[in-house]
Each structure stands twice: as C-alpha cells, then as structure tokens.
Steps between C-alpha positions, in 0.01 A plus 500: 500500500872405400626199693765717582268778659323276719863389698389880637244411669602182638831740625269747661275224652883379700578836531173602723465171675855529585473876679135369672725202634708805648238720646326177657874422629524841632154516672557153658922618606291789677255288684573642862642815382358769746289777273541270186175520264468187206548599140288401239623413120259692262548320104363615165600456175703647348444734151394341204620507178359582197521284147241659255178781562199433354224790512234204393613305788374460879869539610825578413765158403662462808750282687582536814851483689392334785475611903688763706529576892346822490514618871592345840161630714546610815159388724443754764160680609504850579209479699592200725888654561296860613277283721797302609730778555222716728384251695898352594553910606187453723573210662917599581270788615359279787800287524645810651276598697435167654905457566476804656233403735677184587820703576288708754376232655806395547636795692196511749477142520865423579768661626823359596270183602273714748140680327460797618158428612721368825688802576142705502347212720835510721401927523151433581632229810717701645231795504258264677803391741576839582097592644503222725814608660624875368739575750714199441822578383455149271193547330635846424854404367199217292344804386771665336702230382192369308453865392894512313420148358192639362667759342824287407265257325270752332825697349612141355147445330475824325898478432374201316260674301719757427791262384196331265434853338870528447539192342144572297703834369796297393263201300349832317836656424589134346168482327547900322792385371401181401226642317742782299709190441171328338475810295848500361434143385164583329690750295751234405306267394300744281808632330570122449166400376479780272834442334359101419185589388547784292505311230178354501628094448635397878316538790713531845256303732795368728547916552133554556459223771816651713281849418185357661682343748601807627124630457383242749785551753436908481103428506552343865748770623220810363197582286585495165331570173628367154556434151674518202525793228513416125921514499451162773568719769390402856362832683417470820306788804563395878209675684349666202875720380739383265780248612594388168401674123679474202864456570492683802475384876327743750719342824371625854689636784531497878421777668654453866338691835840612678258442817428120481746373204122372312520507130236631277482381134472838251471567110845702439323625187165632719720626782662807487855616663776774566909403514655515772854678496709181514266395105258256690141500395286598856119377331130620627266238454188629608258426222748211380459199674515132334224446782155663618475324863245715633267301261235262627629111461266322326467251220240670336673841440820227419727690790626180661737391220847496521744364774751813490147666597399290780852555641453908468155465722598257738834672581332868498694797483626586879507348866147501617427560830186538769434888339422324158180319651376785665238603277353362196648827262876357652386121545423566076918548437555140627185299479628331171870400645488228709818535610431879626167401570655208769748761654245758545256228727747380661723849585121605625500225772799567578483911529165442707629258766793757605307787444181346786801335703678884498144673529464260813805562657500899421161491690687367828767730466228814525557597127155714397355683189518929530177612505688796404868665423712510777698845476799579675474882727674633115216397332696220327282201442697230696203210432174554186168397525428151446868374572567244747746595807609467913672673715881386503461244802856360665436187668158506399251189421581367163762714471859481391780655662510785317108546553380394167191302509626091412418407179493137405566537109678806418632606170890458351496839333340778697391494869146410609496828727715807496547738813400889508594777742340829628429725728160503605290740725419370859127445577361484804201267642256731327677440137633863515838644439693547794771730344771210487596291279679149500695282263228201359626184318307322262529165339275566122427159341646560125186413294547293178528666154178324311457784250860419274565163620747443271748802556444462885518145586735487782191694718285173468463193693549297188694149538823634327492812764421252785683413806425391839679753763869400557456655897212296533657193366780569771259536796165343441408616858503839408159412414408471845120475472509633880287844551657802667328394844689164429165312369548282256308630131252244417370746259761542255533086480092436477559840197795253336307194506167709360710649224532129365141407532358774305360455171539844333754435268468433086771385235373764255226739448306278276500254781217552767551214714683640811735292716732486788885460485502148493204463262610749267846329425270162481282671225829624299623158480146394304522791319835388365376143472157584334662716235795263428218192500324745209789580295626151512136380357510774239828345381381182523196601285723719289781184435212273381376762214867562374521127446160485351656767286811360460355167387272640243792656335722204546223320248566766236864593542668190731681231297343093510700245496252297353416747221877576415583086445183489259650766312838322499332175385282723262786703324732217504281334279471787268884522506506113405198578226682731339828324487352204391329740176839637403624094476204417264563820230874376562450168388227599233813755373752188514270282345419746224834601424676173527267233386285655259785774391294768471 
C-alpha cells in the first residue's frame, strides 16, 4: 500500500473515534433526561480497494482504507416498551380508582369536621327520647330538629359526590384534549423523522425518544396498540380504532348531555351528524364511542387499562339515585361507577328513612289504601284503587291546619298530597243511597314516579328533592302525639323507634344481608373501605410489575454511567492510536524525503 494511502486509514481511525467520543458525550449529557434511550456506535470498515485480479488467486489484491462509523444504534425492545406501556395503563387504571375511593371516603367520613355517622346516631336518640316521653313539646322540637340536620347533612354528602363527578368530568375533558394534543405531536415528529431519514445515512434517535416518550405518557392515559410502517411512521389504535395512521390523526370529541354537563369521548369519523342552521356540526354517536363501559373489568379480557377510562366508570354517566338499586336489571347501569354506585346506597337510606318516618306519621293521621275507586254521585273517579287517601280533617290528629296529614320530609318540587272535591251520594246506616248528596274532601298521597325516574324526579323522595316541612320546623308541637280523647300515642313513638330496629333493608340487590337504619349506613362505610382497601392493593401489586418492567427495559435501553466512561477511556485510546499512526508515516515521509532524498 502507498505510504501515502495508509495516512487514510490512520484519518478514518481519528475520524470514527472522534464521532464515538461524541455519541458517548451525548449519551452521558442525557443521563437524567426523562424518555432518553443510550445510543450505540456500530463500526465497519470501510470499502476496499482493489490493486490487481488474479483468476488463479484465492482473492482479489486488496488494500483497505481503513474504518467508518456506520450507524448510531438506537437500543430499544419492542416487546419490553408493549409490556411496559400496558401494564403503566393498568395500573393509572387502579390509581384511579383507588383515588376515587379515598375521595369517597372522604365525604362520608368527614364533613365539615362532623361524620355523618353522628347526625344518623343524633336521629336515632332523639327517636328513642321521644317514646319515653311523646307528648313533650322538647323531645318533639328533638325530633324534628334532628330530622332537618339529617337531611341538611345528607344533602352536603351527596353534594360532595356530586361536586367529585363534576370535577371527574373536567380531569376527562383535560385528558381528551391532552390526548388529541399527543396526537398532533406524533404526527410531527413523523414528518420530522421522515425528512432525516429518508436518506438512508442519519438516524433521528433524539426524535424517536420524544416519539416514545409520548407512547408511554398516552399508554397510561388509554389502551393503545403500536408500531411503525416501513416510511418510520408511528401508527397507533386507542381501544382497537385508529388514533394515528399515516400522516393523519383520528382526534376524538366530546359529546356533552345538556342534562348533567358529562362529557363523552366519540370518533368524529365513526359518528355521524346534521348542521344546524347557524353551520355547527350537531353529531350522533351511537355506535361511536372511544369507550365500551358496559364491558366486564377485568385483567384478563385487558378492560382495566387506561386512566381516562377509569375516570369514565367511576364518574358514570348521570346522578344516581335510590331507583337505580332497585333491581338488579337497574342496579346493572351503575354497578361499575363507584361514584353512582355510592350515591345510589346512600340516596336509598336516605329515601327509606323519610318514606317509614312519613308512612308512620300518615298512619296517625288516618291516611288508608282504597280497596276500591271512590266516585263522586257524576261518576267521576275522585280517589283509584290502590291509592292512598283521608278525609280532609281540620283540626284533626296529625293534621295541619289546612287538614293535610303532617309529613315530616316532604318534597321541594311537587306536594306530598294534593286535595280533590266532589259531590258524593249520602248513605245511610245500611250503606244505601239516601237520595242526597254532600260535598267530600280528600287528601290523595301523590305516589312517586319509579317507572321514568329520570324525566320525573321532582315526585321522589330523593336527597336533592328532600326537605323537612318548613310548618313543622315552625311549630314542632303540631306534632302533638296526644289522641283525639286527649291520650297521649304511645303507638306511633314505639312504630318510630321499631322502624330503626328493623333489619329489612340491603345496599343493593346482590347484597342479601339485611339491616336496620343504623346498620345499613355502618355496612356502606365497609363497603367503601373494603373496595378502596382492594383497589389500593391492586395498585400496589400493579406499581411493583411496571417497575419490574420498567427495570428490565432500563438494562437494554437506560444509559450506565459506568459503561459510557469505559467507552470514553476505550475510544479515547483509539483516538490517541490513531493519531499517534499518522505521526509515524509522517516521520517515515520526512525521513524519506529529507534524509535519504528519495
């Protein structure tokens, strides 16, 4: 090889330990650098070439030109970043859920400093004050202040709840947009990549760790699916559709109920809409939600992924009340949501306190069932079969001026009974028409709506429609718990006290323990705690396999200190090698030209 040649390779050897010196720099510069994977300098030599060809001869008469830095490799595993990525969604998944939980125990555990477990106790007391002395104007004024507190209180924990599922519905408008922001990015960075590597001789690893950093981030917000076409494109599915392909990004929408304000995540491409006459877009997204939530959760079918998810279930999709644990076909709508499932429980202990105390009260107050329609001498049907009534009563026992039978809890927006007129025939002691007739009043108890809940909610006893009466709250004594022939009703106290004590109550219909009042609020608290104790495990669990995870790829993809100096010290060396070659054929050329003067 001429002397002159080989200063090539010597050049090249510089040349290549110089730019490993700068990728070892650049891995150790990015030490702590959030989503940064190490790079790995790939050499080879560089072509060869050729003096003479020789058929006869093993090989060719070469000489080669030294070494070249082929490729900067970047060290990722696809199969540890999928593992990574699914089992991060799962465990924000549980994160979730157990904040959640926490927050709910919050609201039933403390309230303005005072549980609410007190104000039920304080109910109960004043129930079992009021049967050892009924007539007493004190134990009665007792009774119904304890009864407004117990609403007052009640009202604050499912406000509470409420204000949770509000702020829920804002965290999953942040997160939608968040996520369409993540998309935008994704198809930045491919456009970027792309235009680098086109060539085929740089790679734009800096690019693809900001691209996978992005991957991981999304992966913990929903359930993705990934890869990367043949043009270095990232495409990526959320829930099985397309969210990112080719240069395109699929963004979802919010869809908002006008009823609750509650945001649904859509595909605008899978939805379909009309315009509206001032050019807006009104969408139908039946058929195109992001999310399937009346899917079983579980880890095997991989359904538990995804914070934005866990947000969707545990804020539901409405304000759940007693009618949505009535029966297991309506208990099935919130079951999943623990938010709705929560305010269903505890709206039910609620409803079926002032319902018995009303029932109990109505009773006194000589409000019975028709055994069959009460018709007016027209025919007109002043009372039907099967609904509960009294004669109008002025000055009557549990009574109120106007001769409504006292209610303790009444509703804000419709009246607990409603009056009716009508002239009715006269019987006489035999039950036969006399030939007269007579004006009747009736007090009908309004019954509650239970078939359309939702379009009918201000007929229910439901904490948001619940109020104790503001006449009673004015005059306790109204109450009088003193019999027509001025004995003092026993009954109606011992039927109070009784009311608490039974055990006939259940949070839900897949619970079959029955309980009282008392008991029943006691069992919703360790309902709360049990599942908010199992979530938190599950995330505990969950937290240690994503760092198992995260660890194992670490080892492949995470830069070493240690590692990074030997290369400096190994490369360095090279560098000095090389330099020290070129000085040799330097002073062989000085040597030959000016001391032998060749």
């Amino acid at each position: 090889m001429p002397l002159m040649g080989s200063l090539y390779v010597g050049n090249s050897g510089m040349q290549t330990s110089q730019n490993a010196l700068n990728t070892t720099a650049h891995n150790l510069s990015n030490l702590d650098t959030t989503g940064y994977v190490r790079q790995q300098v790939q050499q080879s030599t560089k072509s060869y070439m050729t003096l003479a060809v020789n058929a006869k001869a093993i090989t060719n008469q070469q000489t080669g030109l030294g070494v070249t830095y082929s490729r900067v490799k970047h060290i990722r595993d696809y199969f540890l970043d999928k593992s990574y990525r699914r089992e991060s969604g799962r465990s924000m998944f549980y994160q979730v859920s157990a904040e959640v939980m926490s927050e709910v125990e919050d609201q039933l555990g403390e309230m303005n400093g005072e549980a609410f477990q007190n104000t039920l106790t304080d109910f109960w007391t004043s129930i079992q004050e009021l049967t050892k002395d009924p007539s007493s104007s004190v134990t009665q004024g007792l009774f119904v202040q304890s009864a407004a507190e117990f609403v007052e209180k009640a009202q604050a924990v499912y406000g509470g709840l409420s204000a949770y599922q509000d702020n829920l519905n804002a965290q999953i408008k942040e997160q939608v947009e968040i996520i369409n922001s993540y998309g935008q990015k994704l198809i930045t960075l491919n456009e970027a990549i792309r235009g680098i590597e086109t060539g085929g001789i740089e790679s734009a690893n800096d690019l693809r760790d900001a691209r996978d950093q992005l991957l991981d981030e999304l992966s913990q917000m929903v359930d993705i699916d990934f890869g990367e076409d043949i043009r270095g494109n990232v495409w990526v599915k959320i829930e099985g559709t397309d969210f990112i392909k080719g240069d395109r990004c699929f963004e979802i929408g919010l869809d908002v109920d006008e009823n609750t304000g509650f945001y649904t995540p859509f595909w605008y491409e899978n939805a379909t809409y009309r315009t509206l006459a001032n050019g807006k877009r009104e969408y139908i997204i039946d058929g195109a939600e992001v999310f399937k939530l009346n899917k079983e959760i579980s880890s095997n079918l991989n359904t538990d992924i995804g914070g934005l998810k866990a947000m969707l279930l545990a804020r539901g999709d409405h304000r759940a009340n007693y009618t949505d644990v009535a029966d297991e076909k309506t208990y099935g709508n919130v079951s999943q949501s623990i938010l709705m499932n929560i305010q269903a429980e505890f709206d039910q202990l609620i409803h079926n306190v002032a319902v018995k105390v009303n029932e109990i009260l109505a009773a006194a107050a000589g409000v019975k069932q028709a055994e069959a329609d009460v018709l007016a001498a027209d025919g007109t049907v002043l009372v039907k079969k099967g609904e509960y009534f009294c004669e109008n009563n002025v000055g009557g026992y549990m009574r109120k001026d106007d001769g409504s039978p006292i209610q303790m809890f009444t509703k804000v927006s419709s009246e607990g009974y409603r009056k009716v007129t009508g002239m009715v025939d006269v019987l006489d002691e035999n039950g036969n028409p006399t030939g007269q007739q007579e004006e009747k009043e009736y007090w009908v108890y309004n019954e509650e709506n239970q078939e359309n809940p939702q379009d009918a909610r201000e007929t229910l006893y439901t904490i948001e429609n619940l109020r104790v009466d503001a006449e009673l709250m004015q005059k306790p004594s109204m109450l009088g718990f003193r019999l027509e022939d001025g004995s003092e009703d026993k009954a109606t106290a011992d039927s109070l006290k009784e009311a608490f004590m039974e055990e006939k109550y259940s949070l839900n219909p897949n619970v079959k323990k029955k309980a009282s009042f008392v008991d029943y609020y006691d069992d919703l608290v360790a309902q709360v705690a049990n599942s908010g104790y199992a979530f938190r495990s599950i995330y505990v669990n969950q937290e240690g396999t994503v760092d198992s995870v995260y660890a194992a790829r670490e080892q492949v993809s995470g830069v070493s200190s240690d590692e990074e100096l030997s290369n400096m010290i190994k490369f360095q060396n090279a560098y000095n090698a090389s330099s020290r070659y070129i000085n040799v054929l330097d002073e062989m050329l000085e040597h030959l030209l000016s001391t032998l003067g060749v």
